[in-house]
KEZA-779893 format. One record per residue (C-alpha): x, y, z; residue in three letters. Coordinates in steps of 0.02 Angstrom, whole numbers, plus 50000, padded with zeros to 5 digits. Example, Ala and Ser with C-alpha at 12.3 -4.5 7.8 and 13.67 -1.06 7.14 Angstrom:
2
@c1:50615 | c2:49775 | c3:50390 | rest:ALA
@c1:50684 | c2:49947 | c3:50357 | rest:SER
end
This chain:
409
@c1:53333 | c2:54133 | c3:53086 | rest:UNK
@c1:53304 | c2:54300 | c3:53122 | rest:UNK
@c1:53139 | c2:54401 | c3:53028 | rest:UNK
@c1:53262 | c2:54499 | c3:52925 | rest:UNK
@c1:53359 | c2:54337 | c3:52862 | rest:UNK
@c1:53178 | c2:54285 | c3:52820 | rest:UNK
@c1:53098 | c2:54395 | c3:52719 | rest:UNK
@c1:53277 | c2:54409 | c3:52632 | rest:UNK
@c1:53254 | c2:54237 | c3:52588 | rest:UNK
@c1:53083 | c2:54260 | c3:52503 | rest:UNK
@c1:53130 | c2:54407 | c3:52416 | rest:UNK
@c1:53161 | c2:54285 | c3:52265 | rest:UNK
@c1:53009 | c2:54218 | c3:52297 | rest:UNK
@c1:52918 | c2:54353 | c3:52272 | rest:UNK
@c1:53032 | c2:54431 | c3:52136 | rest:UNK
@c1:52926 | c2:54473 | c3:51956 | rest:UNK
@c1:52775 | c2:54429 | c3:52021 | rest:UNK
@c1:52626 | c2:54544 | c3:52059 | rest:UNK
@c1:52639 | c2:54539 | c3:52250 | rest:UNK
@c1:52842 | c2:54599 | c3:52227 | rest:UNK
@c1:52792 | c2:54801 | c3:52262 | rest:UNK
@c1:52692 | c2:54743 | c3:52389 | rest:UNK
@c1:52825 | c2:54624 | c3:52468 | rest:UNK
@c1:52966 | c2:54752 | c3:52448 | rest:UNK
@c1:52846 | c2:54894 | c3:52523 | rest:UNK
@c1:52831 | c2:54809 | c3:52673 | rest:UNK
@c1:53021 | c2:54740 | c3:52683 | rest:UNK
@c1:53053 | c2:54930 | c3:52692 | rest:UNK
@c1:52922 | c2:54977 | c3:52814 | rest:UNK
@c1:53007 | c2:54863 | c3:52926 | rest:UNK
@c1:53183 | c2:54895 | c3:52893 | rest:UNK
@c1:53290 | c2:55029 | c3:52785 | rest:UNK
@c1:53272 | c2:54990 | c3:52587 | rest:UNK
@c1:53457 | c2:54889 | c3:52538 | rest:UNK
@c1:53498 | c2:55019 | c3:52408 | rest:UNK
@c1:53632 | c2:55122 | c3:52466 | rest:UNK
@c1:53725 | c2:55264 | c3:52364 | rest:UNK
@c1:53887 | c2:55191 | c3:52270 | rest:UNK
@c1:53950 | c2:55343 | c3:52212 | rest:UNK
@c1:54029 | c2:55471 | c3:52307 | rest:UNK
@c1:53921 | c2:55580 | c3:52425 | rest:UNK
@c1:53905 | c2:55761 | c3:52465 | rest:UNK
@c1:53861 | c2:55726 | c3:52635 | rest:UNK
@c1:53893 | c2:55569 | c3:52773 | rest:UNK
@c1:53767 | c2:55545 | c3:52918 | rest:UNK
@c1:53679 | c2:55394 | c3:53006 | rest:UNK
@c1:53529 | c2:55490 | c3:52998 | rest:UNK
@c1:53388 | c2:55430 | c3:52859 | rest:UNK
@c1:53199 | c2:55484 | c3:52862 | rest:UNK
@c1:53141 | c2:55322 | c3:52951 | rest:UNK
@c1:53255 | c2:55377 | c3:53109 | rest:UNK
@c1:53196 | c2:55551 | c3:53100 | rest:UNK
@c1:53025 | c2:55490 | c3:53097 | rest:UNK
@c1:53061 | c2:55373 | c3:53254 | rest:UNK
@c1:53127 | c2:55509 | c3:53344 | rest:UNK
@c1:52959 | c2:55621 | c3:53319 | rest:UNK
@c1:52882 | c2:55462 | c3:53388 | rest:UNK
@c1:52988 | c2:55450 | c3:53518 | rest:UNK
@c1:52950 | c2:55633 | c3:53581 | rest:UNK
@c1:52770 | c2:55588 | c3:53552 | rest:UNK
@c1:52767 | c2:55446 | c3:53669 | rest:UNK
@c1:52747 | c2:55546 | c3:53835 | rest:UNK
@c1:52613 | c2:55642 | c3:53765 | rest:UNK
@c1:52520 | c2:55508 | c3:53751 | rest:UNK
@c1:52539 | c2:55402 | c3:53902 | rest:UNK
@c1:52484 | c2:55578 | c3:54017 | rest:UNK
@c1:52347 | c2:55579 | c3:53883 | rest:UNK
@c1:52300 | c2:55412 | c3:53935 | rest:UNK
@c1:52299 | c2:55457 | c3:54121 | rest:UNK
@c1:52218 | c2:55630 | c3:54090 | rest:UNK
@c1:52075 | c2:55562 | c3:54000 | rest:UNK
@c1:52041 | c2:55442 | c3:54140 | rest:UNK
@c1:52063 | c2:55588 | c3:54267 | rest:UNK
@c1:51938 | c2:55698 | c3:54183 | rest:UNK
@c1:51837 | c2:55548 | c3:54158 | rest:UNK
@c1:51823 | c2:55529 | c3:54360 | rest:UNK
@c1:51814 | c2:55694 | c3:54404 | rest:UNK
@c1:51668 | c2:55738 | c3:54285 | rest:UNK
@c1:51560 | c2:55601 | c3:54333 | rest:UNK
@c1:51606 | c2:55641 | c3:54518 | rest:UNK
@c1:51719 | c2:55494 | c3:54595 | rest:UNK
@c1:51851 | c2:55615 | c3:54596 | rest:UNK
@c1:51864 | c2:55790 | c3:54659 | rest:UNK
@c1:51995 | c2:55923 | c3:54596 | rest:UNK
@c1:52121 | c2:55956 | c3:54698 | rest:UNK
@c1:52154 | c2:56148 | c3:54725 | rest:UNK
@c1:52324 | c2:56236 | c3:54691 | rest:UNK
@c1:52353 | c2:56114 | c3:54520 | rest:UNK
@c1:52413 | c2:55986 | c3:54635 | rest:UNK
@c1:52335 | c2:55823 | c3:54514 | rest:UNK
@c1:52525 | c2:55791 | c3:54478 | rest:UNK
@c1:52563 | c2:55759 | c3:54661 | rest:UNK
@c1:52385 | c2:55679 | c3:54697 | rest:UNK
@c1:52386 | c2:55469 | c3:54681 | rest:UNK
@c1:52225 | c2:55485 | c3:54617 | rest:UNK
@c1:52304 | c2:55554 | c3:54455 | rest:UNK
@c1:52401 | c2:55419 | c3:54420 | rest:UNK
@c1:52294 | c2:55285 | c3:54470 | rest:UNK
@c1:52293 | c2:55117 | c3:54400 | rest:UNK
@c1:52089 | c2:55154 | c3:54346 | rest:UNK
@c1:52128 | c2:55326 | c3:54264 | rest:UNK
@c1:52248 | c2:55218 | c3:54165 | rest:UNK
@c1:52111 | c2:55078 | c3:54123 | rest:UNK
@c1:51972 | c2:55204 | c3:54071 | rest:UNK
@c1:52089 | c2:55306 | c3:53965 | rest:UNK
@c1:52204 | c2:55152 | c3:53900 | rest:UNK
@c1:52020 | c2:55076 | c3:53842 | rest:UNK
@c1:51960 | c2:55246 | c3:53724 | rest:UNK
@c1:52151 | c2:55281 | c3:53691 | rest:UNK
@c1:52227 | c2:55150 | c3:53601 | rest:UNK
@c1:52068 | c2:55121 | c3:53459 | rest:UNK
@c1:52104 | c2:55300 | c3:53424 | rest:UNK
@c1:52302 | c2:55256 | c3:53380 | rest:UNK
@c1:52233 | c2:55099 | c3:53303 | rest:UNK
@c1:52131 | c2:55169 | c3:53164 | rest:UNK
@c1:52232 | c2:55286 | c3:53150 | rest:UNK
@c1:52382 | c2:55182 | c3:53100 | rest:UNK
@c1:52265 | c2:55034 | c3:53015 | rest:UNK
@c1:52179 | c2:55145 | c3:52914 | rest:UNK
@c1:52317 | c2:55261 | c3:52862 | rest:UNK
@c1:52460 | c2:55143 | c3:52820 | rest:UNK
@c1:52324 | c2:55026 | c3:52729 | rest:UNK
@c1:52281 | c2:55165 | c3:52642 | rest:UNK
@c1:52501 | c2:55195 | c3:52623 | rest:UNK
@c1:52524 | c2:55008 | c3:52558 | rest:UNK
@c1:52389 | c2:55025 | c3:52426 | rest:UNK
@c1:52486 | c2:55173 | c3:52331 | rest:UNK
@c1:52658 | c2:55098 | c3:52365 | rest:UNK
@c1:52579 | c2:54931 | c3:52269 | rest:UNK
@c1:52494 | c2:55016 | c3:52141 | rest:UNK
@c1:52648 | c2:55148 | c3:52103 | rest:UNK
@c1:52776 | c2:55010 | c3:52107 | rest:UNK
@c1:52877 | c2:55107 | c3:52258 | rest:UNK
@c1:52917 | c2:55075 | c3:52444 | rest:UNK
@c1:52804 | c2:55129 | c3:52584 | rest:UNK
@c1:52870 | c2:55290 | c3:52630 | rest:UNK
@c1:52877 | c2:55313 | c3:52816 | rest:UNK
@c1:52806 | c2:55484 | c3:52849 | rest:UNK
@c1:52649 | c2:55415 | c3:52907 | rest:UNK
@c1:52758 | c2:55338 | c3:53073 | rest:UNK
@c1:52703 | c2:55521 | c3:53136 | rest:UNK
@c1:52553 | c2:55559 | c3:53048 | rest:UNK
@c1:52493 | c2:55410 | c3:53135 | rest:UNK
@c1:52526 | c2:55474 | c3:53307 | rest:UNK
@c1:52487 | c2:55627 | c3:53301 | rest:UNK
@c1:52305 | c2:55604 | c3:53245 | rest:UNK
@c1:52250 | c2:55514 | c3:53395 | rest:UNK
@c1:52342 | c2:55656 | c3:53500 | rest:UNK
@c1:52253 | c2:55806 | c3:53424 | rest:UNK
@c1:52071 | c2:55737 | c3:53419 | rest:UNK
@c1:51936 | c2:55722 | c3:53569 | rest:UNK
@c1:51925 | c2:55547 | c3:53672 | rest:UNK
@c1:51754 | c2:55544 | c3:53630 | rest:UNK
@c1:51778 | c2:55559 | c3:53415 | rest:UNK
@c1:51697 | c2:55400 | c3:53343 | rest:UNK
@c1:51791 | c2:55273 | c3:53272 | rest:UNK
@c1:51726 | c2:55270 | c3:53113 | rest:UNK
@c1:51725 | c2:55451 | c3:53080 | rest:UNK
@c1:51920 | c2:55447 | c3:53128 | rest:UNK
@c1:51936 | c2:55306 | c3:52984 | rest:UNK
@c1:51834 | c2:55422 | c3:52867 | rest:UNK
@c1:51956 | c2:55585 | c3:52900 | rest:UNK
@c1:52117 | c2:55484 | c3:52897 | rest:UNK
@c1:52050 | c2:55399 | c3:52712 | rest:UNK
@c1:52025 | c2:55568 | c3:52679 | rest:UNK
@c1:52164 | c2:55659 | c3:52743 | rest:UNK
@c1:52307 | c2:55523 | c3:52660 | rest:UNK
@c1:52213 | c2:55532 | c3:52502 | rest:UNK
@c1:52158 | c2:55705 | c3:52458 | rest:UNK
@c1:52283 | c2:55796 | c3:52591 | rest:UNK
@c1:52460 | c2:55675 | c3:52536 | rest:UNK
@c1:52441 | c2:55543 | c3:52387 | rest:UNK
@c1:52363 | c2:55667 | c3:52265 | rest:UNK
@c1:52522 | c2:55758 | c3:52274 | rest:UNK
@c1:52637 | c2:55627 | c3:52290 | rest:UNK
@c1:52669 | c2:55563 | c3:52434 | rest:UNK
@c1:52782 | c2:55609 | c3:52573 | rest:UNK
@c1:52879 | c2:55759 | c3:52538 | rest:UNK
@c1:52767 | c2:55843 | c3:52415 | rest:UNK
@c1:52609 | c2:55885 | c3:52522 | rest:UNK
@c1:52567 | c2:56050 | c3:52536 | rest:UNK
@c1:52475 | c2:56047 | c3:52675 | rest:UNK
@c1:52516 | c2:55969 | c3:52874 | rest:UNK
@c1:52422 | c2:55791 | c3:52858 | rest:UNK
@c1:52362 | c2:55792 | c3:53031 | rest:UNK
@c1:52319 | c2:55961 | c3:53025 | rest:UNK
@c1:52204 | c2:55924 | c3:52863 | rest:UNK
@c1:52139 | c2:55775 | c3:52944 | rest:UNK
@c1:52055 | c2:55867 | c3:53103 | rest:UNK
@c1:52014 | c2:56023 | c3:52987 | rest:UNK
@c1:51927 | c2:55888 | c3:52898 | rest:UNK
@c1:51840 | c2:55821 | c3:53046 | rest:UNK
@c1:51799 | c2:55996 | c3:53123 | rest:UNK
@c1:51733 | c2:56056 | c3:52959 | rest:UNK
@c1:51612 | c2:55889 | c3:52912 | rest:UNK
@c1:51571 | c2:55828 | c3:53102 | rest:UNK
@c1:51554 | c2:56006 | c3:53193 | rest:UNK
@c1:51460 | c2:55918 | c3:53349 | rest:UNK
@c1:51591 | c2:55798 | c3:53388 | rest:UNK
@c1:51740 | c2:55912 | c3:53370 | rest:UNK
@c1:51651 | c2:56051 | c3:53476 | rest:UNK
@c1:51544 | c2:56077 | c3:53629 | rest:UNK
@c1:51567 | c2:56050 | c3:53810 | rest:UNK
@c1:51505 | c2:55862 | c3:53810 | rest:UNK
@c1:51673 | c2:55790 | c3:53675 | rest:UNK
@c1:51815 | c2:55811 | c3:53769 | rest:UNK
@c1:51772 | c2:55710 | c3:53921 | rest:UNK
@c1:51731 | c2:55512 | c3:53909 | rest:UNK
@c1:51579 | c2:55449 | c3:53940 | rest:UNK
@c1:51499 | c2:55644 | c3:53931 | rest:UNK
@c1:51411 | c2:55594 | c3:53766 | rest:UNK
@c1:51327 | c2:55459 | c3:53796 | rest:UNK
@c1:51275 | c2:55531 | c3:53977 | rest:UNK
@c1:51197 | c2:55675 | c3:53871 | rest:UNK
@c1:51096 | c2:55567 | c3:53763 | rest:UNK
@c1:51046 | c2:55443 | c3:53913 | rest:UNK
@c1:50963 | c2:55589 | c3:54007 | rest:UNK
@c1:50864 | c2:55653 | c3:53818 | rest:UNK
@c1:50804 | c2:55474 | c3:53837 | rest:UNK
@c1:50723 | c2:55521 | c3:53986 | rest:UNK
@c1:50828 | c2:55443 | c3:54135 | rest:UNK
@c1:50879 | c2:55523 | c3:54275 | rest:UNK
@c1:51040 | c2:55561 | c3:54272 | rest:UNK
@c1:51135 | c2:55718 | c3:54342 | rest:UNK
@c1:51235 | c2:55809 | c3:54167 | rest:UNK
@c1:51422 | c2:55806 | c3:54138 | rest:UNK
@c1:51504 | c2:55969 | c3:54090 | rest:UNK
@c1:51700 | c2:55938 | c3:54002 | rest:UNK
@c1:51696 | c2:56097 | c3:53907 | rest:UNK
@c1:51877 | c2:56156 | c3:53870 | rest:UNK
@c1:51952 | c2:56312 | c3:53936 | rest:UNK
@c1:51944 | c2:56420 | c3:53769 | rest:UNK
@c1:51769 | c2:56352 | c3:53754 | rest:UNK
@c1:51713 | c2:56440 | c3:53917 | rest:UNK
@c1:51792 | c2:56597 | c3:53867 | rest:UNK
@c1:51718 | c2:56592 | c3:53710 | rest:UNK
@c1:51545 | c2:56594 | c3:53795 | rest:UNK
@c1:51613 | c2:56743 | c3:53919 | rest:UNK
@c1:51661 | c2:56632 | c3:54068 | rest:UNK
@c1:51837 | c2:56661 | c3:54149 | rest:UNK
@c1:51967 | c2:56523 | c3:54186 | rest:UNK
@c1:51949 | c2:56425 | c3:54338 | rest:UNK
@c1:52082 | c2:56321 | c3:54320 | rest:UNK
@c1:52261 | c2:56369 | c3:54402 | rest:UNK
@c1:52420 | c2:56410 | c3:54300 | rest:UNK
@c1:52504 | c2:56246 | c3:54377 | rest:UNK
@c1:52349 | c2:56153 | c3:54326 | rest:UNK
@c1:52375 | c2:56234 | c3:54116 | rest:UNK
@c1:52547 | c2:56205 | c3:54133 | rest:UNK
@c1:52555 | c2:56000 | c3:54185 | rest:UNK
@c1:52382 | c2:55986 | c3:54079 | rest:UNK
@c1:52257 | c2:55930 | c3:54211 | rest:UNK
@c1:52117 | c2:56004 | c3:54101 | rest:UNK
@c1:51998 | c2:55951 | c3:53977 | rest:UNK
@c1:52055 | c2:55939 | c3:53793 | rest:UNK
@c1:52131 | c2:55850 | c3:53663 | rest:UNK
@c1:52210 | c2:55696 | c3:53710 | rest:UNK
@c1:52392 | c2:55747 | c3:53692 | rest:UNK
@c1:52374 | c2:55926 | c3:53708 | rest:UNK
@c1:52352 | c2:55958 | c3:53861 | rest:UNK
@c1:52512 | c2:55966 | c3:53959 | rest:UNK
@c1:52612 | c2:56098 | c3:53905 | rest:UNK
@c1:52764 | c2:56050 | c3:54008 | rest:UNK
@c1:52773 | c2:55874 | c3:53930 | rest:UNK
@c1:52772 | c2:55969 | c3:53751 | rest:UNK
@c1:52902 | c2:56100 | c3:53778 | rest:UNK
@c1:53015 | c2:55941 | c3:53854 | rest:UNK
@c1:52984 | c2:55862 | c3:53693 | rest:UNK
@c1:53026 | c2:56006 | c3:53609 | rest:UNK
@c1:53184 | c2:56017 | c3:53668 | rest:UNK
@c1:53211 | c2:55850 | c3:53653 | rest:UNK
@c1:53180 | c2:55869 | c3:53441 | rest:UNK
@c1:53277 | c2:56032 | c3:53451 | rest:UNK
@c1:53433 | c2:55941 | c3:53543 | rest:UNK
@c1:53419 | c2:55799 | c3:53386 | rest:UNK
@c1:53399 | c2:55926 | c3:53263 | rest:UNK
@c1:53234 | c2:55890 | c3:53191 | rest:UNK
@c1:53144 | c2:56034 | c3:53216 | rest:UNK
@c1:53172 | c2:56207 | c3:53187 | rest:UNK
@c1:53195 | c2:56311 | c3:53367 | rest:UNK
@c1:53153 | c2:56457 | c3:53246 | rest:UNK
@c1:52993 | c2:56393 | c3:53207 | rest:UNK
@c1:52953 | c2:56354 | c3:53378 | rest:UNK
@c1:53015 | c2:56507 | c3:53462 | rest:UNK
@c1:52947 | c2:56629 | c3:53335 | rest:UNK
@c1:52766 | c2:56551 | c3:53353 | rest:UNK
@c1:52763 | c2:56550 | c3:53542 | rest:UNK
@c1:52811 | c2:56768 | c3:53528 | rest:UNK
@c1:52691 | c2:56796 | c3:53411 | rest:UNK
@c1:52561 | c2:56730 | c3:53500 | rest:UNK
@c1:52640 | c2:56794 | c3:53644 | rest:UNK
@c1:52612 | c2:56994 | c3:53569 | rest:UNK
@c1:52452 | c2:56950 | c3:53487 | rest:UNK
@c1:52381 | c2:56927 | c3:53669 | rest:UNK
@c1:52477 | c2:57072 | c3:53747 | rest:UNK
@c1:52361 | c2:57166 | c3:53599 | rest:UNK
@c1:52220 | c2:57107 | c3:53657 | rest:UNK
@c1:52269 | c2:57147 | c3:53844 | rest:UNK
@c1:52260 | c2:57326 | c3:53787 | rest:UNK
@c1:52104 | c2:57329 | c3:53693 | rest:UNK
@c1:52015 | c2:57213 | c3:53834 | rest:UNK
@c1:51935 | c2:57352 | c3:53945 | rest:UNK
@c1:51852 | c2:57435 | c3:53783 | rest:UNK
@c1:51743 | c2:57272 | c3:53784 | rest:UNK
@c1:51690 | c2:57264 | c3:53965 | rest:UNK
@c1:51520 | c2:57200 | c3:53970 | rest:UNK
@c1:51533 | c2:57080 | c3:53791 | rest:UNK
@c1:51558 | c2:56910 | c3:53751 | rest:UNK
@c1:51727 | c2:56960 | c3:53712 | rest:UNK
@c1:51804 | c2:57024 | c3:53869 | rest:UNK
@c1:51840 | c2:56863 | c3:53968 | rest:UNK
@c1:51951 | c2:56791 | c3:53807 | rest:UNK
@c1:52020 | c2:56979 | c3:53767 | rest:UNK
@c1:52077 | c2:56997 | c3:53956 | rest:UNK
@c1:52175 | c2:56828 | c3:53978 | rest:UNK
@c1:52343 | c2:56872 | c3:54017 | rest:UNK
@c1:52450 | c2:56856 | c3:53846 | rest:UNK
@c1:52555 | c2:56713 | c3:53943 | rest:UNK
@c1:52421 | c2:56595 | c3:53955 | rest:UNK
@c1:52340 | c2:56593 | c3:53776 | rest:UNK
@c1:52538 | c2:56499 | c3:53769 | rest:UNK
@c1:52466 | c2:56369 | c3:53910 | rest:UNK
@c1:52308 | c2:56338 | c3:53821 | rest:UNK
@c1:52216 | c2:56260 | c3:53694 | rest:UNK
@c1:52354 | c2:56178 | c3:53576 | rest:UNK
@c1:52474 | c2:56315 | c3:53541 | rest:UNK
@c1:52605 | c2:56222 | c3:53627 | rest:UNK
@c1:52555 | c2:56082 | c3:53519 | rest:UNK
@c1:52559 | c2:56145 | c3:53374 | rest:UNK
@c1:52739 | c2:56274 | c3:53381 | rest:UNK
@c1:52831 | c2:56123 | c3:53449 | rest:UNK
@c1:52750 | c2:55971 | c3:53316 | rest:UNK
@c1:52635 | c2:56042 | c3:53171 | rest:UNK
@c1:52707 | c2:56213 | c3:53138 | rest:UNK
@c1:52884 | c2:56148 | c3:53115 | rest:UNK
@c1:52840 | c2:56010 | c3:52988 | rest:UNK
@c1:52988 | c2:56009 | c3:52877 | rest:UNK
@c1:52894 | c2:56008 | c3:52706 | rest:UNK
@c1:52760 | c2:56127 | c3:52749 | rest:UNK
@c1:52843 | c2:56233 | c3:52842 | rest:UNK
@c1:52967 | c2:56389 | c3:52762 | rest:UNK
@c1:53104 | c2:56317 | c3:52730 | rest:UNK
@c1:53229 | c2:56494 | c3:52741 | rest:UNK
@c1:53293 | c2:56557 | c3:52929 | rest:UNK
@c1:53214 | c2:56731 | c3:52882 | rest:UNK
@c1:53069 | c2:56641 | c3:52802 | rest:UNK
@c1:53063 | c2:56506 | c3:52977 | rest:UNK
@c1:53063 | c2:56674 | c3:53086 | rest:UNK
@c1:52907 | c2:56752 | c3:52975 | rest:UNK
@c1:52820 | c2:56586 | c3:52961 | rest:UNK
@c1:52792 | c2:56546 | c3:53141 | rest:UNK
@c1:52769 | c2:56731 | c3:53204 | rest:UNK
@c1:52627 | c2:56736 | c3:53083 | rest:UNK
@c1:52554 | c2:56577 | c3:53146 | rest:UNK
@c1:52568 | c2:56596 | c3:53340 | rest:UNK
@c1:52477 | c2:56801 | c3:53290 | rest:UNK
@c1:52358 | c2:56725 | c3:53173 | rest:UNK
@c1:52311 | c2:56589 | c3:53297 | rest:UNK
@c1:52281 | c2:56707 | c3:53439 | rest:UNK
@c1:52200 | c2:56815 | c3:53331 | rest:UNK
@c1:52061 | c2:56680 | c3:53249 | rest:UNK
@c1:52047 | c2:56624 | c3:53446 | rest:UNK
@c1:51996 | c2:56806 | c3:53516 | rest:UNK
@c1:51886 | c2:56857 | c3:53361 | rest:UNK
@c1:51789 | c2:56703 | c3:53326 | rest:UNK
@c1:51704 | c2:56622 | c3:53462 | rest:UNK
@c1:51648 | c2:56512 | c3:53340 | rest:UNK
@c1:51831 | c2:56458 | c3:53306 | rest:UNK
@c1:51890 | c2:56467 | c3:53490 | rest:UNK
@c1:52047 | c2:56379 | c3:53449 | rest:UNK
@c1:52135 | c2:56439 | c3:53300 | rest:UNK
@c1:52320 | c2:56362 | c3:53295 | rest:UNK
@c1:52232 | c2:56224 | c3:53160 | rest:UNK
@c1:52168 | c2:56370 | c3:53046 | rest:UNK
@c1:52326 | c2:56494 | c3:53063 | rest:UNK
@c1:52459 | c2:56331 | c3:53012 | rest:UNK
@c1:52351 | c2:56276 | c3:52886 | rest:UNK
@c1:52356 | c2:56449 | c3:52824 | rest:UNK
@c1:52537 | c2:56467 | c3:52842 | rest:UNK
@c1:52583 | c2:56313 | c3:52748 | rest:UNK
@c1:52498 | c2:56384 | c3:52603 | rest:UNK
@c1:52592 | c2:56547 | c3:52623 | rest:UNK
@c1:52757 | c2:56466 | c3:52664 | rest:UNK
@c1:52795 | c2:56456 | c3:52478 | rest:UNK
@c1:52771 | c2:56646 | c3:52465 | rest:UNK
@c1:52878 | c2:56688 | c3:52612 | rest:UNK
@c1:53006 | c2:56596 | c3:52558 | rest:UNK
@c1:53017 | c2:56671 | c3:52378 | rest:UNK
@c1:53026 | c2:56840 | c3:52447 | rest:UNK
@c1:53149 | c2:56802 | c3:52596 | rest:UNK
@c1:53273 | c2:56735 | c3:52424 | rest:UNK
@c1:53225 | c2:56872 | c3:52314 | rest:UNK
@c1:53271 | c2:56999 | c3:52447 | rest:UNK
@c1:53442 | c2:56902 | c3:52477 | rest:UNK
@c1:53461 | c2:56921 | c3:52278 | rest:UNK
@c1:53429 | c2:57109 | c3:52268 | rest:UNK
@c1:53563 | c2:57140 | c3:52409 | rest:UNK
@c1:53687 | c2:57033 | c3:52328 | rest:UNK
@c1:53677 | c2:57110 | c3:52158 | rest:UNK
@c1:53675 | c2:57292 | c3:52249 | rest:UNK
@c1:53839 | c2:57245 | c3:52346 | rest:UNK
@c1:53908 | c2:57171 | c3:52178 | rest:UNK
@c1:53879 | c2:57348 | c3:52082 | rest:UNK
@c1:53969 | c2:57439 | c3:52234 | rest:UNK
@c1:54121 | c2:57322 | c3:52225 | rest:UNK
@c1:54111 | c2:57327 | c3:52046 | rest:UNK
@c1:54099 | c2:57542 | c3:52044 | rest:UNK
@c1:54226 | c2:57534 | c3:52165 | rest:UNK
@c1:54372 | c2:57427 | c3:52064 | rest:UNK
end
C-alpha cells in the first residue's frame, strides 16, 4: 500500500476529532489538498502553488551544493591547507571540488537548512492546527532560502530565534502566505543583522572555523588569525578588491552561503524565467539600476581620493552586479510574487529602485556595506504605492482618450 493509499485510509480515523486539522495539514503538505473546482473555470493549467514552490526549490538546489563546496574551500584556504589559485581558476582546480571541501561544508551546511525547515514549518503546522486550514506551502522556499542568505558561521540557535520570529511577526500576523507584506527571508536576516550585529558582520563570520580561531587566540593560545572578511567589507574599510572578475563571477569568495556565485544565480534565473515564475522585469530592471547607480558613483569617485569612500566609489559599476548579493536578491527576493509590484510599469519601477537604492545604501554607509536587504525591504513597502499610481495613470489616459472619442462623434 502505497503512503498516499494510507493516510487516505485514516482520514476517517481522524475525521471530527481534534487532531483532524492537524492530520489534514499534513496530508496536504505532502500531497495537493483533494478539493478540486467543480464548476467551470476561467483558466486550465497543471500549475498549483506547491509546483511553483518546487520549482523555486529546484533552482535553489545548485546554489546550495557550490555553497557547500565554497564554504569548505574558504574554510581550507583561510586556515592555510589551501592556497588560491591565481587567474579565478578554483573552478578548474581539484582542490575545489574535493571530497573534504564537501565534508567541512556538508557538516555546517545542512543544520543551517535543518532549523531552518524544523523550526519554520513547526512553527507553519501550529497555525494551520489552530486556524483549522492546510499548511500552506510557501515556506518550501522560505525554508531554503534562509540557510542560503546567512553566514556558515550564524549559530544555530539564533537561526531558530529569527525564523520563530520571522514566520510569526513577518507572515502569520498577516495571514499567512499571500498576505505578507514583507519578503520572509528578507525579514528574517534583517532580523538577525539588526539583533545579532557581531555575527552577521565582521571579517571573522563568513569563513568556518574563523570564530572560534578568534576566541581561541583571546584565550591566550598561540594561534596565527584567520581573516574571511567579504569583498564589500574590505571596501568599506578603504581596501580595493583582490579578487579576479572570474573569481566574483563563479563565487570563489567569501560570503553568504548561496550567494556567492553569480553564474549559478543568473542560470537559475533563467531557469525561473523559462517556467514563468519570476518576473524578467523585475530581474532585469534591478540589475540596470544598480548598474547606473555605480556608473554615478564612477563619476563622483575621484572627488573622494584620499577617503574611506574612494575604493567602494571607484569599483567599476559592473562589478557592484558580481558582488555582495545583488545577484541574489534581483533573481530570488526582489521578484517575490506577493511583495513585489505586481503592474509591468509598476515591475519596471520596483526593481530599478531596488538595484539604485541597494548600490546606493552600499557606497554611502560603510556601516551597511551591503544594501540589497535594506533597498527590497524598502521596496516591498513601496510596492503598494507604485502600483496605485502605475493604475491611476492608466485611468487618467483612458478617460482622456474616452473624452476625445467622445468630442469627436
Amino acid at each position: 500500500m502505497s503512503l498516499k493509499s494510507k493516510l487516505n485510509t485514516l482520514k476517517e480515523k481522524y475525521k471530527g476529532t481534534k487532531m483532524e486539522t492537524t492530520f489534514n495539514a499534513l496530508h496536504t503538505f505532502l500531497y495537493t489538498p483533494n478539493e478540486v473546482t467543480h464548476g467551470g473555470t476561467h483558466i486550465k493549467a497543471a500549475d498549483d502553488l506547491k509546483r511553483t514552490m518546487n520549482m523555486v526549490v529546484l533552482a535553489l538546489i545548485p546554489c546550495l551544493i557550490f555553497g557547500i563546496f565554497n564554504a569548505g574551500y574558504q574554510h581550507e584556504v583561510a586556515f592555510g591547507h589551501l592556497t588560491h589559485p591565481a587567474e579565478g581558476l578554483a573552478f578548474c582546480s581539484g582542490d575545489f571540488w574535493s571530497w573534504t571541501n564537501f565534508c567541512i561544508g556538508f557538516i555546517k551546511v545542512l543544520p543551517l537548512v535543518v532549523v531552518s525547515y524544523v523550526v519554520g514549518l513547526g512553527i507553519e503546522f501550529i497555525f494551520a492546527t489552530i486556524r483549522g486550514h492546510e499548511v500552506e506551502e510557501g515556506y518550501l522556499v522560505t525554508g531554503m532560502l534562509v540557510p542560503l542568505i546567512v553566514p556558515v558561521d550564524i549559530p544555530l540557535w539564533m537561526l531558530a530565534v529569527a525564523v520563530a520570529f520571522g514566520v510569526i511577526i513577518g507572515k502569520e500576523v498577516f495571514g499567512g502566505t499571500g498576505m505578507n507584506i514583507l519578503n520572509p527571508a528578507l525579514t528574517i536576516r534583517a532580523f538577525l543583522f539588526f539583533a545579532y550585529p557581531t555575527s552577521m558582520t565582521g571579517d571573522k563570520v563568513w569563513v568556518e572555523g574563523a570564530v572560534q580561531r578568534a576566541k581561541d587566540i583571546a584565550a591566550g593560545a598561540n594561534l596565527d588569525a584567520v581573516s574571511g572578511e567579504t569583498i564589500l567589507g574590505n571596501l568599506a574599510q578603504g581596501h580595493p578588491i583582490h579578487y579576479t572578475d572570474s573569481d566574483l563571477l563563479f563565487g570563489f569568495i567569501p560570503g553568504s552561503v548561496g550567494e556567492t556565485s553569480t553564474i549559478l544565480i543568473l542560470l537559475a534565473g533563467l531557469f525561473l524565467i523559462y517556467t514563468k515564475i519570476a518576473s524578467w522585469r523585475v530581474m532585469v530592471s534591478m540589475f540596470v539600476g544598480a548598474w547606473v547607480m555605480g556608473a554615478i558613483f564612477n563619476v563622483l569617485a575621484p572627488s573622494m581620493v584620499g577617503t574611506s569612500f574612494y575604493a567602494i566609489w571607484s569599483v567599476p559599476a559592473y562589478q557592484h552586479l558580481l558582488i555582495g548579493g545583488l545577484a541574489f536578491g534581483a533573481v530570488f527576493m526582489a521578484t517575490d510574487p506577493v511583495t513585489a509590484a505586481q503592474t509591468n510599469t509598476g515591475k519596471y519601477i520596483y526593481g530599478f529602485l531596488a538595484g539604485f537604492i541597494a548600490i546606493a545604501i552600499r557606497c554611502f554607509n560603510p556601516a551597511y556595506p551591503e544594501g540589497v536587504m535594506l533597498a527590497i525591504l524598502l521596496m516591498n513597502v513601496l510596492a503598494p504605492t507604485i502600483d496605485h499610481f502605475v493604475v491611476q495613470a492608466n485611468v487618467s489616459r483612458r478617460k482622456k482618450r474616452l473624452k476625445t472619442v467622445t468630442k469627436t462623434a
